[in-house]
C-alpha positions as CSV (number, residue, x, y, z in Angstrom):
1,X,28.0,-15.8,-15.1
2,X,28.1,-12.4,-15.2
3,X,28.3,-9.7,-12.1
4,X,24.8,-8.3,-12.2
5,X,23.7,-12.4,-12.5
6,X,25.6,-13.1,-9.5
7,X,24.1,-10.3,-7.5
8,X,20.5,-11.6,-8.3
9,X,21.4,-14.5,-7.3
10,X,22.7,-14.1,-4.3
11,X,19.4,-11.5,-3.7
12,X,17.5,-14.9,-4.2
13,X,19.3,-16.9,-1.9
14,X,19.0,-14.4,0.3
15,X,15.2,-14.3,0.1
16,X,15.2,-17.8,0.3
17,X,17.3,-18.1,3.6
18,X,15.0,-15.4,5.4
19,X,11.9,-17.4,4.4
20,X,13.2,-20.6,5.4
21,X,14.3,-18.3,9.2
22,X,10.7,-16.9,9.0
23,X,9.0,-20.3,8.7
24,X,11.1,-21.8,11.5
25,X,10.0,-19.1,14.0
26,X,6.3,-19.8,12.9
27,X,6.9,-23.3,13.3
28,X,8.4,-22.5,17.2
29,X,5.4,-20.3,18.2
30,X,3.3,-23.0,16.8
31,X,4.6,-25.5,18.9
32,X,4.0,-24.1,22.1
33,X,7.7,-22.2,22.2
34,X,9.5,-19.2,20.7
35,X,12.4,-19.6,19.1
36,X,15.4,-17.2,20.6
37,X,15.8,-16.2,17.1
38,X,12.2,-14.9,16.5
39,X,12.6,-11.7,17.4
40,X,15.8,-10.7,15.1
41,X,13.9,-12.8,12.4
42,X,11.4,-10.2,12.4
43,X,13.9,-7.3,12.7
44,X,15.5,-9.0,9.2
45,X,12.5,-9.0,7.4
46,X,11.8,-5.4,8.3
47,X,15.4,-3.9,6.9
48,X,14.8,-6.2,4.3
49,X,11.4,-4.7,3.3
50,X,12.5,-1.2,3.8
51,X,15.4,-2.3,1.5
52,X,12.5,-3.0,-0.9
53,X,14.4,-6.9,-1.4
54,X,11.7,-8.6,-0.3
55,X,7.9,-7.5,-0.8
56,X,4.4,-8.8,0.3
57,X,3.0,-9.4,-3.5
58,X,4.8,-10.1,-6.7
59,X,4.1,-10.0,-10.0
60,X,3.6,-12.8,-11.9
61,X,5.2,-13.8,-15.7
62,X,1.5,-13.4,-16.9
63,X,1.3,-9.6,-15.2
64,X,-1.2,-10.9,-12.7
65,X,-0.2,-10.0,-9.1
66,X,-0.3,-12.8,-5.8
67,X,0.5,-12.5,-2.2
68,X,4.0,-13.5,-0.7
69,X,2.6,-15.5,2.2
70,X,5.6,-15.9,4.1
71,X,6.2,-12.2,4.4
72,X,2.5,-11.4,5.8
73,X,3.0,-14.2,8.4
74,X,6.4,-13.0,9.1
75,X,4.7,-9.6,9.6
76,X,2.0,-11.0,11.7
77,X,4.5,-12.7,13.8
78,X,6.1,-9.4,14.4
79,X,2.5,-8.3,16.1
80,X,2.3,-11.1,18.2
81,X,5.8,-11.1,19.5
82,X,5.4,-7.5,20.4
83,X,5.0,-6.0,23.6
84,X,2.7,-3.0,24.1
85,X,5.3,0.2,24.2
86,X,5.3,4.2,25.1
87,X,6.1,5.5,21.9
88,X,5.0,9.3,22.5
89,X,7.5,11.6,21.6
90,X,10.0,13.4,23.6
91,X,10.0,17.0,24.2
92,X,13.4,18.7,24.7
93,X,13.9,19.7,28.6
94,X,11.0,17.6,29.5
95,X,13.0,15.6,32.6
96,X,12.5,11.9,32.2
97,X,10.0,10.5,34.5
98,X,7.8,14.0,34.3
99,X,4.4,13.6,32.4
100,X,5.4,14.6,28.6
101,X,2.9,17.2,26.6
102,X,1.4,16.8,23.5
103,X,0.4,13.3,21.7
104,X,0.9,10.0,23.1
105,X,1.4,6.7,21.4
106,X,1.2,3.7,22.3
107,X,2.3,0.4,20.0
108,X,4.0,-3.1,19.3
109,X,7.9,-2.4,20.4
110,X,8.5,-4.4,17.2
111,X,6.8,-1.8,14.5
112,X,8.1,1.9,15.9
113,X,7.9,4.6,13.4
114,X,10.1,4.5,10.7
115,X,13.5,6.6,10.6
116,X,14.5,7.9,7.9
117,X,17.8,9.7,6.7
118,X,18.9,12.9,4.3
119,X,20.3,10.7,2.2
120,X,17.5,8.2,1.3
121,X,16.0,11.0,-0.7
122,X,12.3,11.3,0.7
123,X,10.6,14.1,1.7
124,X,8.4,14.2,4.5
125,X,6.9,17.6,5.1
126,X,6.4,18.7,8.6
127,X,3.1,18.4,10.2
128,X,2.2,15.0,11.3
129,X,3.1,12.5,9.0
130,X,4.3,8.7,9.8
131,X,6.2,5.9,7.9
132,X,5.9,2.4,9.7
133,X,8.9,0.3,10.1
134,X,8.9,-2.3,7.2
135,X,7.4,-0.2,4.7
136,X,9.5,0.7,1.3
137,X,10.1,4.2,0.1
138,X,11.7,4.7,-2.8
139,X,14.1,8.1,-3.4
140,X,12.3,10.6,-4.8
141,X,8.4,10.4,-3.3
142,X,6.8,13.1,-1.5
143,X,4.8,13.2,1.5
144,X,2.3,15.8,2.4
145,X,1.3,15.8,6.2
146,X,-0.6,14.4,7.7
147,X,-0.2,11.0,5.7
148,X,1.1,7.5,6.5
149,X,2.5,4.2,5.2
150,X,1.5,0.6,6.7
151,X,4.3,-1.9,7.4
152,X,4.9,-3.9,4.5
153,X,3.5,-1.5,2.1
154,X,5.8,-0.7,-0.8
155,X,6.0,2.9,-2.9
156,X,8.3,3.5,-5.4
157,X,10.6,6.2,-6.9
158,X,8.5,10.1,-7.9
159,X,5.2,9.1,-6.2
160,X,4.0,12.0,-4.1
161,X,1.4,10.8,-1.1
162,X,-0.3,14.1,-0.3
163,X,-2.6,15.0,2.7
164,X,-4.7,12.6,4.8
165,X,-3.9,10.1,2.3
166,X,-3.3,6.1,3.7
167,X,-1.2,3.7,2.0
168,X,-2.3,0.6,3.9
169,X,-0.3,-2.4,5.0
170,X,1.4,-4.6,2.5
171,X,-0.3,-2.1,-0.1
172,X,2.2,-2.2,-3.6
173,X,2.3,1.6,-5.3
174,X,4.4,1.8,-8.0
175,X,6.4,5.0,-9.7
176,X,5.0,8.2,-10.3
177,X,2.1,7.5,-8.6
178,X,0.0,10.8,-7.1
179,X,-2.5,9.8,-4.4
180,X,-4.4,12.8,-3.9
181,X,-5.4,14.3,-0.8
182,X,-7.5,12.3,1.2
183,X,-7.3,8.9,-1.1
184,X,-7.5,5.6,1.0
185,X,-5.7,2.7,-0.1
186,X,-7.1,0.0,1.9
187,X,-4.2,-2.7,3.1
188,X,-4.6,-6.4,4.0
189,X,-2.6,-8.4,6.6
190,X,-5.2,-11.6,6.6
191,X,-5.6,-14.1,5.5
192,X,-2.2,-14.5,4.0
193,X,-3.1,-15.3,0.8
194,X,-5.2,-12.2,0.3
195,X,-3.9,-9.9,-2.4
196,X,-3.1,-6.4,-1.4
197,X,-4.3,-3.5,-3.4
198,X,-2.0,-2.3,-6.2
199,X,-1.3,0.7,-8.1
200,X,0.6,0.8,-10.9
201,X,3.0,3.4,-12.6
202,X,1.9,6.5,-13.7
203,X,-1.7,6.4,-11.9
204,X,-3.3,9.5,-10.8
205,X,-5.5,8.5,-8.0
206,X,-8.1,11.6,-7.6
207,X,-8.9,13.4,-3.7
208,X,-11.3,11.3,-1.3
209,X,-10.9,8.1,-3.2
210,X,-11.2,4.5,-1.4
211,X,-9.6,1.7,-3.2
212,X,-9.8,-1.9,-1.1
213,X,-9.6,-5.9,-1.1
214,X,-6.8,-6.5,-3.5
215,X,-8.3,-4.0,-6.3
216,X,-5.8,-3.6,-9.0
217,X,-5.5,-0.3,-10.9
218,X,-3.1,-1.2,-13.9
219,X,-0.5,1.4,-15.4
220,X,-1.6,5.3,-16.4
221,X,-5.1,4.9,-15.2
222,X,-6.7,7.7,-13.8
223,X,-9.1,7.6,-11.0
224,X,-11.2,10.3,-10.8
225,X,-12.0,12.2,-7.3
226,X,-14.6,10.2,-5.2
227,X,-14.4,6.9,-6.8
228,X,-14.6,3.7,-4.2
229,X,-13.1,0.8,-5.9
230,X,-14.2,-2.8,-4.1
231,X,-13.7,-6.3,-5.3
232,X,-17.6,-6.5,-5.4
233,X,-18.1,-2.9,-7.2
234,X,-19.1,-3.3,-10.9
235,X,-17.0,-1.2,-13.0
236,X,-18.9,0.0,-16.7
237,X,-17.0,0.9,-19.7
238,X,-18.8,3.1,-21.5
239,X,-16.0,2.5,-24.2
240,X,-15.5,-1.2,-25.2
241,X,-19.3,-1.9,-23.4
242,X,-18.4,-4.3,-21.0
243,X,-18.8,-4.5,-16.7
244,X,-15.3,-5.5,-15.1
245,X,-16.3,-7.0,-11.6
246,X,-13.7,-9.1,-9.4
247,X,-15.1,-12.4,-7.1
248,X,-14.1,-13.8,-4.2
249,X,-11.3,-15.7,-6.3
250,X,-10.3,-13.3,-8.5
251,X,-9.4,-8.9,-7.9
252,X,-11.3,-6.3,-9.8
253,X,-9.0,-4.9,-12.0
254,X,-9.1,-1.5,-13.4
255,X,-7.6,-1.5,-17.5
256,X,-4.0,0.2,-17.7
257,X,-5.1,3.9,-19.0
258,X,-8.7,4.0,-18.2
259,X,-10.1,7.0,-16.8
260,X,-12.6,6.5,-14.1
261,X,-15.1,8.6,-12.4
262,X,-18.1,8.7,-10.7
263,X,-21.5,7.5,-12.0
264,X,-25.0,6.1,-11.4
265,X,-27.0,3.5,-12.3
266,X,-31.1,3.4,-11.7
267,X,-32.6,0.2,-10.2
268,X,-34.8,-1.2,-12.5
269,X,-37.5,-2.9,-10.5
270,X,-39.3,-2.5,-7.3
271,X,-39.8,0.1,-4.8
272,X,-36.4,1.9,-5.3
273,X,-37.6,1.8,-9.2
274,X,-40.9,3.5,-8.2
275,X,-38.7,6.1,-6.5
276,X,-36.6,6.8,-8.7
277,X,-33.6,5.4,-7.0
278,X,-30.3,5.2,-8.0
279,X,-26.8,3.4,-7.2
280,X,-23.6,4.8,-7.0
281,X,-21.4,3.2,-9.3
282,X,-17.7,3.8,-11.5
283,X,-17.7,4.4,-15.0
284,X,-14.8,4.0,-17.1
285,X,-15.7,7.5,-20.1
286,X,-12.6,7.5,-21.9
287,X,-8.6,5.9,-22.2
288,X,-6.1,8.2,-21.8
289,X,-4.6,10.4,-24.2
290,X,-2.2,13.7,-24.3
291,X,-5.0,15.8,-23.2
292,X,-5.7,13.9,-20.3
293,X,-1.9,13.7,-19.7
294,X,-1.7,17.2,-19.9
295,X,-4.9,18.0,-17.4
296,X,-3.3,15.1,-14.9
297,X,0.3,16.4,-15.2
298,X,2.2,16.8,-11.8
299,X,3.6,19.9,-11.3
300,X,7.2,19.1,-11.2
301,X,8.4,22.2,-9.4
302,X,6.9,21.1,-6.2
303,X,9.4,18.2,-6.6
């Protein structure tokens, strides 16, 4: 076996050991208790998901994507072990015990904000941005204040997050991923088996855009300012003529390289016929080629 075999392994086993831990503390809380382990349990599986080792969806051998259970209910057992904390910042020369200035907070003493190092690689920007614990950021993404990452989200290496955008919890964003300003990415902590919403490499998602409830945007897709992806939103493809919609069992899922924007589609009967009425729905115009790579192209100097 050779060295990089062993080291997966022992990643594996390592996986495996913390999920048998996190089950046992659900299983204490469960029964009435809590286990005097619970809380380091919980404090595990946070470095362990900032580590990016463990994550709250995987994909699958067929490139479909699930929940990792035991990760969201380790996560949720982290909220209900919490106690309610003062988490407001500290001024300098502000004595302790004096009333402090300025924003207060006010959270779970298990999820503080994030801390982050010069040598993990990130760049946070001044002006108001936050990173829950248990969230995974890769070297090399930007973030543009005000922004913020939900525990158990997961962002890799060259994605910028700019202004008042939200990557919610357990939400999976892969490389080279821009999420323009203002772009929601909805997150999902229950139920457990719930998919999270995932993005994958190279999407551009465009300003105000709101994807939710386990929607999957697959590899160089582009999402075009405005669009609101749900797992009940019909999707047209003006291309290969055909309507992607997801179900209660099954995601919406956008086609790796489509380009989506906004569009309309009239009601065809009844008294929103007779006026003339209209719904708001995407529309897939066009895959991507080297003119839309070149219109979508980040600038690289900001980086």
């Amino acid at each position: 076996m050779s060295a990089g075999d062993m080291t997966g392994l022992a990643g594996e086993l390592a996986g495996v050991s913390l999920q048998m831990r996190v089950e046992a503390a659900l299983a204490s809380v469960s029964g009435g208790g809590v286990s005097p382990d619970a809380r380091a349990v919980v404090e595990d599986l946070l470095v362990e998901l900032e580590a990016g080792s463990v994550r709250a969806a995987q994909r699958e051998a067929d490139g479909s994507w699930s929940a990792v259970s035991w990760v969201k209910q380790g996560i949720l057992l982290g909220f209900q072990l919490g106690t309610l904390k003062d988490m407001s910042p500290q001024r300098a020369g502000i004595e302790s015990g004096d009333v402090q200035p300025g924003f207060s907070f006010y959270d779970k003493d298990t999820f503080p904000v994030r801390a982050f190092k010069i040598g993990d690689g990130v760049r946070i920007v001044p002006g108001g941005s936050a990173i829950r614990r248990g969230a995974y950021v890769a070297k090399g993404v930007v973030c543009m204040p005000p922004m913020y990452v939900n525990v158990g989200a997961y962002v890799g290496t060259g994605t910028m997050i700019d202004s008042h955008a939200l990557v919610g919890s357990c939400a999976q964003i892969g490389e080279r991923v821009h999420l323009s300003a203002a772009a929601q990415i909805g997150g999902v902590l229950e139920p457990i088996n719930a998919s999270p919403v995932v993005v994958e490499d190279d999407v551009i998602v465009g300003g105000n855009c709101g994807i939710y409830e386990g929607t999957i945007v697959h590899s160089r897709a582009v999402i075009g300012a405005g669009v609101v992806l749900t797992r009940g939103t019909p999707v047209f493809d003006l291309v290969r003529e055909t309507v992607y919609r997801g179900s209660s069992e099954r995601a919406l899922e956008i086609p790796a390289g489509a380009v989506v924007v906004p569009g309309a589609r009239k009601i065809s009967s009844g008294w929103g016929s007779n006026e003339g009425l209209s719904l708001q729905t995407p529309v897939i115009v066009k895959y991507r080629d080297d003119k839309t790579d070149s219109s979508t192209a980040l600038e690289t100097w900001l980086r």
